[in-house]
C-alpha positions as CSV (number, residue, x, y, z in Angstrom):
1,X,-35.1,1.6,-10.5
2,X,-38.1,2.3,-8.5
3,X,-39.4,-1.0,-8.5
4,X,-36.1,-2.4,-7.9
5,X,-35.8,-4.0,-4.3
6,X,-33.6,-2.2,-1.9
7,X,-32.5,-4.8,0.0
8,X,-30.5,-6.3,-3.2
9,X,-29.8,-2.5,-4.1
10,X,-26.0,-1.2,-4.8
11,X,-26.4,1.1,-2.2
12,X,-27.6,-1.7,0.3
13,X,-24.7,-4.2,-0.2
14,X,-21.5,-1.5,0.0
15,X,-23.3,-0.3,3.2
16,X,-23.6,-4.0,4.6
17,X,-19.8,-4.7,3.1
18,X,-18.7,-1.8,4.8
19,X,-20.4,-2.8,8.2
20,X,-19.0,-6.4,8.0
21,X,-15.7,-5.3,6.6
22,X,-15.2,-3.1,9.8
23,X,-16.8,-5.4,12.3
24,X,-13.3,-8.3,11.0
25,X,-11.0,-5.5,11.2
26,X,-12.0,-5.0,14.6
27,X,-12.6,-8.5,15.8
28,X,-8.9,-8.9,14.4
29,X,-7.5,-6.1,16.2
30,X,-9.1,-7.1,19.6
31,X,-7.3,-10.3,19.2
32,X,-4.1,-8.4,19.2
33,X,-4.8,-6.5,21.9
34,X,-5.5,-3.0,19.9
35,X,-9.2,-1.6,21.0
36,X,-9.7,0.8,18.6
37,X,-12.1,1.0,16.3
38,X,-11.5,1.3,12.5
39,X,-12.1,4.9,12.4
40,X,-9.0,5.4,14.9
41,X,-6.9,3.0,13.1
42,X,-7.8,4.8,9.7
43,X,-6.7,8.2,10.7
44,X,-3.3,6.5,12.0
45,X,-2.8,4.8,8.7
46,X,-3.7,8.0,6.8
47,X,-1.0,10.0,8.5
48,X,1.4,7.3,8.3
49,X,1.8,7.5,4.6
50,X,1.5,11.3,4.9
51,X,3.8,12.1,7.9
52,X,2.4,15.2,8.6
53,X,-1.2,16.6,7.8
54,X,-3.5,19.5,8.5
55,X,-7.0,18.9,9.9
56,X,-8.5,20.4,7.0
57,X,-6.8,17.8,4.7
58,X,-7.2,14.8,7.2
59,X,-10.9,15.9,7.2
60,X,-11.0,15.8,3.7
61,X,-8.7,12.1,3.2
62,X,-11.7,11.1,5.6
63,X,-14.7,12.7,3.7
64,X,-15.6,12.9,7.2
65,X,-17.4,16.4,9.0
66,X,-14.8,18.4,10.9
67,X,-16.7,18.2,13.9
68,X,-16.2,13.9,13.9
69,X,-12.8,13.9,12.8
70,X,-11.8,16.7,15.5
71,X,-13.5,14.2,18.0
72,X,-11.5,11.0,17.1
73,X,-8.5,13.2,17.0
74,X,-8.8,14.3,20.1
75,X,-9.2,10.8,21.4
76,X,-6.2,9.9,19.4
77,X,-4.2,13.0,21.1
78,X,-5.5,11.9,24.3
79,X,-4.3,8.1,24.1
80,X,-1.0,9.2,22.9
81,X,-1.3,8.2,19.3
82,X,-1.2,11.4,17.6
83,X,0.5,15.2,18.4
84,X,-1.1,18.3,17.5
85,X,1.0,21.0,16.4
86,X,-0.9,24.7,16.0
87,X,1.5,26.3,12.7
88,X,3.5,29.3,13.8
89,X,2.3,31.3,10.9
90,X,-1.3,30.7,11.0
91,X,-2.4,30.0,14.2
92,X,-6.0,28.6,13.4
93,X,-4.2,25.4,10.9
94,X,-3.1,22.4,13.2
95,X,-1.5,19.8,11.8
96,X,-1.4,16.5,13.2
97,X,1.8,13.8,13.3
98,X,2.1,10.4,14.7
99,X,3.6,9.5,18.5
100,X,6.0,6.6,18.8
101,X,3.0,4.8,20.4
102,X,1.0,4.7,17.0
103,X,3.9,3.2,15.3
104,X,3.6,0.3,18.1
105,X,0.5,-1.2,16.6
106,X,1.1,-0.3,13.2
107,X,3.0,-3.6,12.1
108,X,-0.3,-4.9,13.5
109,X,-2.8,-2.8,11.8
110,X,-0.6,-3.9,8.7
111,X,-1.1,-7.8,9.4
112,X,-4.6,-7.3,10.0
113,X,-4.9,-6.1,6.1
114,X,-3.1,-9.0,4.9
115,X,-5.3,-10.7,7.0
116,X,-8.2,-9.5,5.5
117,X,-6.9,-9.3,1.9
118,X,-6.1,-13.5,2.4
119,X,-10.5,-13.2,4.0
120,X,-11.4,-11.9,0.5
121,X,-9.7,-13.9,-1.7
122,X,-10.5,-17.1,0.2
123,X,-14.5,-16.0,-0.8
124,X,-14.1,-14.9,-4.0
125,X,-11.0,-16.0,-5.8
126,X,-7.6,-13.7,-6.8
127,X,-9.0,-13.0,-10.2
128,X,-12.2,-11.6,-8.8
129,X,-10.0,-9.7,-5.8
130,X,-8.0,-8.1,-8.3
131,X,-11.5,-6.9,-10.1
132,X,-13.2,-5.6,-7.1
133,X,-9.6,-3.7,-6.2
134,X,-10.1,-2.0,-9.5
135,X,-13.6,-1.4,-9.5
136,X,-13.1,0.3,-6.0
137,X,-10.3,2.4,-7.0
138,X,-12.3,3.5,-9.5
139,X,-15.3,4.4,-7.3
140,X,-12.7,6.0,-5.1
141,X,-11.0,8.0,-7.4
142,X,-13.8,9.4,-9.1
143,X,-16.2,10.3,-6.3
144,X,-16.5,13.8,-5.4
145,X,-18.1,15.0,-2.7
């Protein structure tokens, strides 16, 4: 492994997906008008499908430091995507819902996806989308941090 060049390393080409993936997502969304950057739009999809969520558990959806996720939530808060909420009980848990404003753009964040899911399959073929799909679920479901 050693000798093996980085550059055509595992490691290199999910980091230079990843970069590339994000950079289409938000060339797509600047077309619609939507200026946020993928990191926004995640945390808006995230609560989305969860309604209602603590920081702690955002924070951990996002495998993201609590510091950088408190930052793009405040942001989000600020813009009038999200509402904070301190819990009545426990007065250091906050738990974070969406704002009418976030459900504006997220038909668009959803077209976007389709978008890219079409990108994908154009390159590599269904069969080979429905193998990486796997393959990342996978990854996904079986990384620990």
């Amino acid at each position: 492994m050693k000798n093996k060049n980085l550059e055509n390393s595992l490691f290199s080409y999910i980091s230079r997906i990843r970069i590339k993936s994000c950079c289409f997502i938000e060339n797509e969304a600047k077309k619609r008008g939507i200026t946020l950057s993928y990191s926004y739009m995640r945390i808006i999809i995230i609560l989305h499908f969860n309604k209602k969520l603590s920081m702690k558990e955002l924070t951990n959806r996002l495998g993201r430091d609590k510091s950088t996720v408190t930052s793009l939530v405040n942001k989000l808060e600020a813009e009038g995507y999200i509402k904070k909420t301190v819990c009545d009980f426990d007065k250091r848990m906050t738990y974070l819902e969406l704002k009418d404003k976030s459900q504006e753009i997220l038909d668009t964040i959803f077209e976007i996806s389709e978008v890219f899911h079409e990108k994908v399959v154009e390159m590599i073929g269904e069969e080979d989308t429905d193998t990486l799909y796997r393959i990342n679920k996978k990854l996904l479901d079986n990384w620990n941090l």
